[in-house]
ZAMARGU-4260 file (C-alpha; in steps of 0.2 Angstrom, whole numbers, plus 5000, padded with zeros to 4 digits):
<rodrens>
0) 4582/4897/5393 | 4589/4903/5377 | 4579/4910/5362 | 4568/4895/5358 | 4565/4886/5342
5) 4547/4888/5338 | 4536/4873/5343 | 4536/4857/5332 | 4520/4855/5322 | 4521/4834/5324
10) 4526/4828/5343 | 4528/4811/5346 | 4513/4809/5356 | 4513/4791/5359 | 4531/4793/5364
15) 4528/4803/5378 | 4510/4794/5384 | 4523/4779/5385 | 4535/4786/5395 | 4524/4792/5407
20) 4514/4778/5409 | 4532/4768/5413 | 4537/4783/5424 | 4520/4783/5435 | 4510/4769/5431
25) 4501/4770/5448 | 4498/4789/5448 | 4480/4794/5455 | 4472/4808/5462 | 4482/4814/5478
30) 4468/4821/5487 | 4460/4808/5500 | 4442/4807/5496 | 4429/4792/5501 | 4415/4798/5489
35) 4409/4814/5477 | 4407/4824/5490 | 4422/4822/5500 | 4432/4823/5483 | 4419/4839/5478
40) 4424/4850/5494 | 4443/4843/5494 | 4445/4850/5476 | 4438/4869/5480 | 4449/4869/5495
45) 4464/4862/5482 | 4465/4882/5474 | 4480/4890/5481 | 4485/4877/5490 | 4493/4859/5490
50) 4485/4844/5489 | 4494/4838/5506 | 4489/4852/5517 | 4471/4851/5510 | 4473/4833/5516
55) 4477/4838/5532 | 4463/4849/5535 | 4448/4838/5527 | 4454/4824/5539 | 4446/4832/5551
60) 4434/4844/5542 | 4424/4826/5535 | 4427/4819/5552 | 4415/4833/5560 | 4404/4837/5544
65) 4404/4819/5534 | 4387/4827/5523 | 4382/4842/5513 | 4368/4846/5529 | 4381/4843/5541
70) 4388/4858/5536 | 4372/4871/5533 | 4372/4875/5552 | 4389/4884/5552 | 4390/4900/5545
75) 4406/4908/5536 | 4415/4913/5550 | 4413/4896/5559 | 4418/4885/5542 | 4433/4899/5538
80) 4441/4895/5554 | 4440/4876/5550 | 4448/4881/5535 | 4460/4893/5543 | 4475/4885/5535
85) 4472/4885/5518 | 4474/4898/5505 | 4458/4909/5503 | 4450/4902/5517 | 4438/4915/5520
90) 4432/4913/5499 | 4432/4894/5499 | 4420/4895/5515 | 4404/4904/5508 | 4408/4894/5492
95) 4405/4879/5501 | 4392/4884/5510 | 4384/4887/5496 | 4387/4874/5487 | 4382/4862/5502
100) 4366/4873/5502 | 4362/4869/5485 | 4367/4850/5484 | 4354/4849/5502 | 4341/4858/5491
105) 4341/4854/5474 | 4349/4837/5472 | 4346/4827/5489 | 4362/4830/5497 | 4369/4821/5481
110) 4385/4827/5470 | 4377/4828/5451 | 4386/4819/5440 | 4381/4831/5425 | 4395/4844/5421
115) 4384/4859/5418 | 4375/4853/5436 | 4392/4854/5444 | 4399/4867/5434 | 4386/4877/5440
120) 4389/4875/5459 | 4397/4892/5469 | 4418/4887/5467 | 4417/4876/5455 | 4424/4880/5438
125) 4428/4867/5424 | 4444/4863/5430 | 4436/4857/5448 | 4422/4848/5435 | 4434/4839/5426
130) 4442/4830/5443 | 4425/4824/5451 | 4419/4819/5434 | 4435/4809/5430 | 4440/4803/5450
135) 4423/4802/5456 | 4411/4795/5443 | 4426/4788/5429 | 4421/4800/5416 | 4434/4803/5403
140) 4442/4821/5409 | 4458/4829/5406 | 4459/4842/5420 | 4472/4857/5416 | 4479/4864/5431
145) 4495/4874/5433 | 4505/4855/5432 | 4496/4850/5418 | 4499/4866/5408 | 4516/4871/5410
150) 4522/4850/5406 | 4511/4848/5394 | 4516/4867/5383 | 4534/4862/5390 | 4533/4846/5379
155) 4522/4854/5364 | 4509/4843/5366 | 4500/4863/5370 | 4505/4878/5362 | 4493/4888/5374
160) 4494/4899/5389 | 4475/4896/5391 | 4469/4882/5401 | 4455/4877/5391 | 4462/4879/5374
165) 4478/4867/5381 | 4462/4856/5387 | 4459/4854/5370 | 4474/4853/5360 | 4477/4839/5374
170) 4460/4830/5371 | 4465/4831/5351 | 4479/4822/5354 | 4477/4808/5369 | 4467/4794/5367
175) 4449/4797/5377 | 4452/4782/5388 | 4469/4791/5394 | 4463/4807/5395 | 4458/4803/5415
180) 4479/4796/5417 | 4486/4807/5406 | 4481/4821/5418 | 4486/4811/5432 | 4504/4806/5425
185) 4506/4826/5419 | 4503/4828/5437 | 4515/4817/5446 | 4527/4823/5432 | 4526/4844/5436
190) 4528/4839/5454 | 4543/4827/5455 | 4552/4832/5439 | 4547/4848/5428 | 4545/4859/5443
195) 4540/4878/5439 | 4558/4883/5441 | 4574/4875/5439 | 4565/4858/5432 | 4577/4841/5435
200) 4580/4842/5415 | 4596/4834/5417 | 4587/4820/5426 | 4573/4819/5415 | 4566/4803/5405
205) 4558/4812/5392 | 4571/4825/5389 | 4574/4820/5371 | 4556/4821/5366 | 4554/4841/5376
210) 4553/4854/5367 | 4558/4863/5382 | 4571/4852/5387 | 4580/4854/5372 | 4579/4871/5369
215) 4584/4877/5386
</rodrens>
């Protein structure tokens, strides 16, 4: 990429929320999930890993332990082997665990749907917050993960290499009804088009409204 022209101060915002929207108008969450809790444990296994080979192993994970108490009779060891193929495994176990202990204990073996309840659960940052409250229980919620920050600075609708600042400068500028698609869209978009390196530029919708795009 060659020296870049700094970021434009006004981006046509409702330019790029339209091309999306007719780019993906079906995108969702990609994680398969029945209920909070599913999508709650699905989304701290998510770290490090895709959402397709967390799919694969929460098929059978939620087939065995299908409830926060059917998973406080393993221990670590047992739950990291379950987990065996995911990135961080052994982490993602006793933060589970935890958080399963927790949910038995303090909330009936039900997900809050409160974000400094959930935000306050073992594995679970604002990020994984942001998901359930938005996929689970429709709370407006722009999640920012690595997708959502590199398309959304790539296009300047962020001029941040922090998550929760691009979280903002995003909720500044979409609509709160689209905040929950727009991080969708952003999504399927990083995946399919604007990859991390060598994005499909050249095959790209929204090329004349990127920053990045033109200025490569």
């Amino acid at each position: 990429m060659k020296k870049a022209a700094p970021k434009p101060k006004r981006v046509q915002t409702n330019k790029i929320l339209q091309t999306l929207a007719d780019l993906y108008p079906d995108a969702h969450c990609e994680l398969h999930f029945r209920n909070p809790f599913e999508l709650l444990i699905a989304t701290i296994l998510s770290a490090q890993s895709t959402d397709r080979q967390v799919n694969i192993v929460t098929e059978k994970l939620f087939a065995k332990y299908p409830t926060p108490a059917d998973f406080l009779p393993l221990n670590e060891d047992e739950l990291a082997e379950e987990i065996r193929g995911l990135g961080l495994y052994r982490n993602k176990s006793k933060n589970i665990l935890a958080t399963c202990r927790i949910l038995v204990q303090e909330y009936g073996g039900v997900v809050p749907s409160i974000r400094s309840q959930l935000e306050a659960l073992p594995g679970v940052g604002r990020k994984t917050a942001n998901v359930v409250l938005s996929n689970a229980f429709d709370v407006p919620a722009l999640a920012v993960d690595t997708h959502v920050q590199r398309v959304a600075n790539r296009l300047a609708m962020a001029d941040s290499e922090n998550p929760l600042e691009t979280e903002r400068q995003l909720t500044r500028r979409v609509p709160r009804k689209d905040w929950t698609l727009t991080h969708h869209r952003l999504i399927w978009h990083g995946r399919r088009v604007c990859s991390a390196r060598n994005p499909k530029c050249d095959q790209c919708d929204l090329l004349p409204l990127c920053w990045y795009g033109k200025n490569r």
